[in-house]
C-alpha positions as CSV (number, residue, x, y, z in Angstrom):
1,X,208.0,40.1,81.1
2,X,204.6,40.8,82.8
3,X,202.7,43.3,83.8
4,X,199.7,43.7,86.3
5,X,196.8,45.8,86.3
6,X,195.8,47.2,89.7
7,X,192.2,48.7,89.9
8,X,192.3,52.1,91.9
9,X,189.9,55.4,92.1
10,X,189.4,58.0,89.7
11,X,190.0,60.7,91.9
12,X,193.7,58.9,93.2
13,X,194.4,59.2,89.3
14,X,193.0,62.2,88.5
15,X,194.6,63.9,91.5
16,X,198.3,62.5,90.8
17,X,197.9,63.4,87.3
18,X,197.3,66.9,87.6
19,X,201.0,66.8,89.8
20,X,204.1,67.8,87.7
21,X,206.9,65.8,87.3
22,X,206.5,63.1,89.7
23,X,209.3,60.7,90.3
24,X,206.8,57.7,92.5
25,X,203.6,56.7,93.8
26,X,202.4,54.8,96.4
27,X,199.7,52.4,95.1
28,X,198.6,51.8,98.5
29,X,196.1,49.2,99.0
30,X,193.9,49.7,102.4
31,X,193.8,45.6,103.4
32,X,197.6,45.8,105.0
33,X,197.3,42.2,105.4
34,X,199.6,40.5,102.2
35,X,202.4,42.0,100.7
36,X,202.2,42.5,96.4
37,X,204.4,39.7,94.9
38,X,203.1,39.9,91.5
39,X,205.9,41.7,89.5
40,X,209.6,41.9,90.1
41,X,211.6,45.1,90.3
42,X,211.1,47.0,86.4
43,X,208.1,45.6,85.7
44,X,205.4,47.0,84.5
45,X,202.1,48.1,87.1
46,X,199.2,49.7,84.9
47,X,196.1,51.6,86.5
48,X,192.9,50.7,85.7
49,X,189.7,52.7,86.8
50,X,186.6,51.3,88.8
51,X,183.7,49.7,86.9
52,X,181.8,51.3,84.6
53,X,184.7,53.3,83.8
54,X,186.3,50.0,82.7
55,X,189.8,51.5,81.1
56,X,194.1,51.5,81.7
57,X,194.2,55.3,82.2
58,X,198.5,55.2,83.2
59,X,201.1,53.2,85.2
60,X,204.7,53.1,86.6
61,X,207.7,50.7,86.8
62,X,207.6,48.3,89.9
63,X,210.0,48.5,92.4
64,X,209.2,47.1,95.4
65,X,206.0,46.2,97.9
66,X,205.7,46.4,101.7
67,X,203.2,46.5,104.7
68,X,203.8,50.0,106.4
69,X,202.0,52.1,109.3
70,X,199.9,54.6,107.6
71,X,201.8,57.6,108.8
72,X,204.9,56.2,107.5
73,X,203.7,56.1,104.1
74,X,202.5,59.4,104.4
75,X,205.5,60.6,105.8
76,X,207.9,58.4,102.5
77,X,205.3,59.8,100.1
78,X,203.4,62.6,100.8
79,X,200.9,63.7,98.3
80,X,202.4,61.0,96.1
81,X,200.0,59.2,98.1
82,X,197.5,60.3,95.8
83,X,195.5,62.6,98.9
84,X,196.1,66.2,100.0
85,X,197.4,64.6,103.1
86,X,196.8,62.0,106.7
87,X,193.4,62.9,107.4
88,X,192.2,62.4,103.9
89,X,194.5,59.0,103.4
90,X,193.3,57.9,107.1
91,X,189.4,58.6,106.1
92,X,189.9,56.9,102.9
93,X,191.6,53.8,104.6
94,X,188.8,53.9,107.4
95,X,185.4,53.6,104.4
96,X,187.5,50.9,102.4
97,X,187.5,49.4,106.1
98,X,184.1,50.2,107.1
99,X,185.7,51.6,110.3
100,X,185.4,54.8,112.5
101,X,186.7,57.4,110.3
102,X,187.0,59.5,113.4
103,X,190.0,57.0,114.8
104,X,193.4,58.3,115.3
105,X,194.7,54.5,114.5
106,X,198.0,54.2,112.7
107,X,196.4,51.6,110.0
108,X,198.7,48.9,108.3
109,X,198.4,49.3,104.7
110,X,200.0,47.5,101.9
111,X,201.9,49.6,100.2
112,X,203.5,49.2,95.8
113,X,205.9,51.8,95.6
114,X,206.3,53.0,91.4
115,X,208.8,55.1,89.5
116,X,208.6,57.4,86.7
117,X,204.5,56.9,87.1
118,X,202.9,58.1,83.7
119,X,199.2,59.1,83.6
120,X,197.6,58.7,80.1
121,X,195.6,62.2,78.7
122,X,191.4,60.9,78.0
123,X,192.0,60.0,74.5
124,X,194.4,57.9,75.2
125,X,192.8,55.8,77.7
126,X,193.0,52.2,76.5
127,X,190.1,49.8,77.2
128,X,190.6,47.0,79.5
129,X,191.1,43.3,77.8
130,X,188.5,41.8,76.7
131,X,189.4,38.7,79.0
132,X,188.3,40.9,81.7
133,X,185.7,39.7,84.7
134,X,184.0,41.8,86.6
135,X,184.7,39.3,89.5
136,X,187.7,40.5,90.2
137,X,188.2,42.5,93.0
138,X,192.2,44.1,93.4
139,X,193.9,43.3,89.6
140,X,195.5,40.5,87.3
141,X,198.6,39.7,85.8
142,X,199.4,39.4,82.4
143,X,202.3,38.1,80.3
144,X,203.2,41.4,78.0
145,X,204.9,38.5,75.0
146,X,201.8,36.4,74.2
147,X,198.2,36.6,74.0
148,X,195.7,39.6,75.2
149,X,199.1,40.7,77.6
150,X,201.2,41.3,74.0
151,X,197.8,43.3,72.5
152,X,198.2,45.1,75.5
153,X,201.5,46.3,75.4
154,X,200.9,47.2,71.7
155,X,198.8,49.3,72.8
156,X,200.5,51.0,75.7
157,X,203.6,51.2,73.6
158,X,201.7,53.1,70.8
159,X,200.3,55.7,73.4
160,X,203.5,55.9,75.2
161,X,205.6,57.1,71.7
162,X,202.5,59.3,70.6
163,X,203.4,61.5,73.5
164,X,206.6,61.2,73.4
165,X,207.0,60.0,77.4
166,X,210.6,59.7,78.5
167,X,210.7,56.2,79.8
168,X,213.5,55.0,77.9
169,X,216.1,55.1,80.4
170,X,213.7,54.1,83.1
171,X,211.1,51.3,81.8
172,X,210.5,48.9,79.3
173,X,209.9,51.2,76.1
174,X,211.8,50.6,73.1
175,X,211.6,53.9,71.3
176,X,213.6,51.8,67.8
177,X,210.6,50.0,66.9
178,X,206.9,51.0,67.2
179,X,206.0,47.8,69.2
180,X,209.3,46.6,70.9
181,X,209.6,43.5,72.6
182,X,209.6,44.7,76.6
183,X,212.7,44.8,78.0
184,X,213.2,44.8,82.2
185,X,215.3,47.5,83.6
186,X,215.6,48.5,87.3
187,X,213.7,51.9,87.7
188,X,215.7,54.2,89.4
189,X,214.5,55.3,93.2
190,X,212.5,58.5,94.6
191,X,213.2,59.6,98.0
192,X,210.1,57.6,98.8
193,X,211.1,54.5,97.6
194,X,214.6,55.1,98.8
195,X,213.4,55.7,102.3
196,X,210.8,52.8,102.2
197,X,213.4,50.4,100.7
198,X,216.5,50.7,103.2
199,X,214.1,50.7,106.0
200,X,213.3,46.8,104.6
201,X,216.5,45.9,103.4
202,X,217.9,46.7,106.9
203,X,215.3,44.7,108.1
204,X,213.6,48.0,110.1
205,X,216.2,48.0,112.4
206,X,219.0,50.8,113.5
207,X,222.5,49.3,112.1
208,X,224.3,51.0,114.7
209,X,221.8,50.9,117.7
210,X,219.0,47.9,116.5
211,X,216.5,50.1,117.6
212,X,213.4,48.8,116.0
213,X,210.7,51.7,116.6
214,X,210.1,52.9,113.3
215,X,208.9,56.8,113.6
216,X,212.7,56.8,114.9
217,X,214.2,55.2,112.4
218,X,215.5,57.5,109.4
219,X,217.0,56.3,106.1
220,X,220.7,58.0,105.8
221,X,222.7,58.9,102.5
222,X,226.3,57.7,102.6
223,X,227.0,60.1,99.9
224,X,225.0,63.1,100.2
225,X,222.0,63.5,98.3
226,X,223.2,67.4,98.1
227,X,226.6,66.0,96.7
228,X,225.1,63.9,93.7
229,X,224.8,61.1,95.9
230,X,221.6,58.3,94.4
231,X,219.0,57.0,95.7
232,X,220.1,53.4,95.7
233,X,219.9,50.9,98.1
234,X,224.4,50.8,98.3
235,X,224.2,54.3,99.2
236,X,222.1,53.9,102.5
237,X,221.9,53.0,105.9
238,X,219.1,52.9,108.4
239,X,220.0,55.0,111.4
240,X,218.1,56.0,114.5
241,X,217.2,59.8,113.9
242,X,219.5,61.3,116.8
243,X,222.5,59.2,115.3
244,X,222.0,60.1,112.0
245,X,222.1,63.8,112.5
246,X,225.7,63.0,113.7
247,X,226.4,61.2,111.4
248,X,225.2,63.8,108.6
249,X,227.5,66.0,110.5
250,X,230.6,64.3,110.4
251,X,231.0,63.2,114.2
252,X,230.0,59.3,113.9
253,X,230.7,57.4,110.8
254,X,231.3,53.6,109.2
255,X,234.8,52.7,108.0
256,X,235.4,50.8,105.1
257,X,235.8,47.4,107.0
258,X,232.4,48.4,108.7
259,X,233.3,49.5,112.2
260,X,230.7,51.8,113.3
261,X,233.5,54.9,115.0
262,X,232.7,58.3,117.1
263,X,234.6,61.6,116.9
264,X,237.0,62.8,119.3
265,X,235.6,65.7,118.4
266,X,232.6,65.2,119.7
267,X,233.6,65.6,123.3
268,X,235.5,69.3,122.4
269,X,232.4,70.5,120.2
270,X,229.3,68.9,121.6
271,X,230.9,68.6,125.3
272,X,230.3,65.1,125.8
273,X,231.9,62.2,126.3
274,X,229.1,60.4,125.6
275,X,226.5,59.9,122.4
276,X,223.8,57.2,123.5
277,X,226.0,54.4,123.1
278,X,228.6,54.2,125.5
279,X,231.6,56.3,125.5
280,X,233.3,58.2,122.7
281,X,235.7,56.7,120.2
282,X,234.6,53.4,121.2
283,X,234.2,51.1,118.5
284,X,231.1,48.7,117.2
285,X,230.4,46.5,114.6
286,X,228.4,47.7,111.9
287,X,225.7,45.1,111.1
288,X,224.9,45.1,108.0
289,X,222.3,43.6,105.0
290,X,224.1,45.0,101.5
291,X,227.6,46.5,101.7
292,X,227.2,50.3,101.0
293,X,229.6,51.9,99.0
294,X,232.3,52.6,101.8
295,X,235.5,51.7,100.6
296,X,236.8,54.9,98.9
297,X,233.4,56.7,99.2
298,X,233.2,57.4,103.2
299,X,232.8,61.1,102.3
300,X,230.8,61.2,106.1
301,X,234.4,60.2,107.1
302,X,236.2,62.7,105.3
303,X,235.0,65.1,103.7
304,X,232.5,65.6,106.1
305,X,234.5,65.1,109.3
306,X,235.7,67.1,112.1
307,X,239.5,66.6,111.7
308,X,241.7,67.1,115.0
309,X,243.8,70.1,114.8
310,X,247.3,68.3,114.0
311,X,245.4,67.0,110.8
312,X,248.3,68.3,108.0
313,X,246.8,67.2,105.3
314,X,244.6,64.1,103.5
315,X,245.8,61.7,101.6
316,X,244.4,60.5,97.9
317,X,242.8,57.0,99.8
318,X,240.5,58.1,102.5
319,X,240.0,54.2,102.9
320,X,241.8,54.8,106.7
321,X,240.5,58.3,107.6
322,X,239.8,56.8,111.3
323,X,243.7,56.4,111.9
324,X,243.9,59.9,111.5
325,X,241.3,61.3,113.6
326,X,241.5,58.2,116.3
């Protein structure tokens, strides 16, 4: 089990730690030219201030690490970009850069999206390890079982229970014993994250149109988010923005042996035959990366659909709803 230790700003912590109940972060890193590979999903990321203020002052639970266009991250994240909003992030980008602050350009920046971030009150702050160098520039990794990485979690264990943070069900904190042995689990996804990780695990591409223009490309919730649906990877799909609208509203959906199917109802309600993609109730092959949870969860395709009029009733398996719109 490891951890790493990114140096960032003081006023990127101290402005995320005066937020209440935040579920991510971006750790964004103004470079955009490598991609974090340091930590696997779980792991621990710590925050460590700039020199002289040499201290770990919080973290969050790794989940994954991209290259994305500035406005994209601003438009995952938010504030949870540690900045009130674009201009600020795209100013702060632009000094690390020693570029034109005044440019409109959509920067690349590397972006190390955390859950269930936790930001440490002053007294708590735990000094850096004494292993230290002042040479290096982003962070270092450590091994949290051995050595100055196993003092280390000691001590972020101890502050952790002091303040009783509810990480249990989310990180590696073992609330039985006062210093645990770390234990991986998967952190569970913010709309951020969620957004940022479909986009990548359907390799930024539409999986109905393969549109690849990102600002059109919108992360979609098989199960509703509204309807206790997660955040998890198996409960999304990448969708071009105009297709996902229909799809939100019941007049395109993905059956369960991934056939990507259109409405007949669209024609009647929307008075077209046609949606971008050829003609209604056509059908295309769903391309996909991870198999969402379809089969026996395609609530877009029932409970969410426009039924035809001679519709009597639905059956218990809605694993078939296209036979009986189709």
């Amino acid at each position: 089990m490891k951890t790493y230790i990114g140096i960032t700003d003081f006023d990127w912590y101290q402005f995320l730690a005066a937020q209440k109940e935040l579920d991510e972060v971006n750790f964004w890193q103004p470079g955009g030219q490598r991609v974090f590979s340091a930590l696997q999903p779980g792991e621990l990321f710590l925050f460590k201030l700039h020199s002289p203020q040499k201290l770990i002052v919080g973290g969050g639970f790794f989940a994954h690490a991209t290259l994305l266009p500035i406005s994209l991250a601003w438009d995952s994240f938010g504030i949870k970009n540690g900045v009130t909003s674009l201009q600020e992030m795209r100013k702060r980008v632009a000094k690390y850069r020693r570029a034109d602050s005044l440019t409109a350009e959509d920067y690349q920046v590397g972006c190390i999206l955390l859950e269930k971030p936790f930001f440490l009150l002053k007294h708590e702050w735990i000094p850096e390890p004494s292993d230290w160098h002042s040479s290096i520039v982003q962070g270092k990794t450590y091994d949290l079982t051995a050595g100055y990485g196993k003092k280390l979690w000691e001590s972020i264990s101890e502050a952790l229970q002091k303040e009783n943070y509810k990480l249990g069900t989310v990180g590696i904190v073992n609330p039985s014993e006062r210093f645990g042995a770390p234990v991986e689990i998967m952190p569970r996804l913010g709309q951020g994250s969620f957004r940022v990780l479909v986009t990548d695990t359907y390799k930024r591409r539409c999986a109905i149109t393969g549109e690849k223009t990102l600002p059109a490309l919108e992360a979609a919730h098989i199960k509703p988010f509204g309807e206790n649906g997660p955040h998890s990877i198996n409960n999304g799909i990448l969708l071009r923005s105009d297709i996902h609208r229909l799809f939100d509203r019941g007049y395109v959906t993905v059956t369960p042996d991934y056939h990507f199917e259109v409405s007949k109802r669209i024609k009647k309600n929307l008075r077209t035959g046609m949606i971008i993609i050829h003609c209604m109730a056509e059908r295309y092959m769903f391309r996909t990366i991870l198999q969402p949870s379809l089969a026996r969860n395609s609530f877009h395709g029932t409970i969410r659909i426009f039924l035809p009029d001679d519709a009597k009733s639905l059956t218990d398996s809605f694993d078939n709803w296209g036979n009986l719109i189709f």
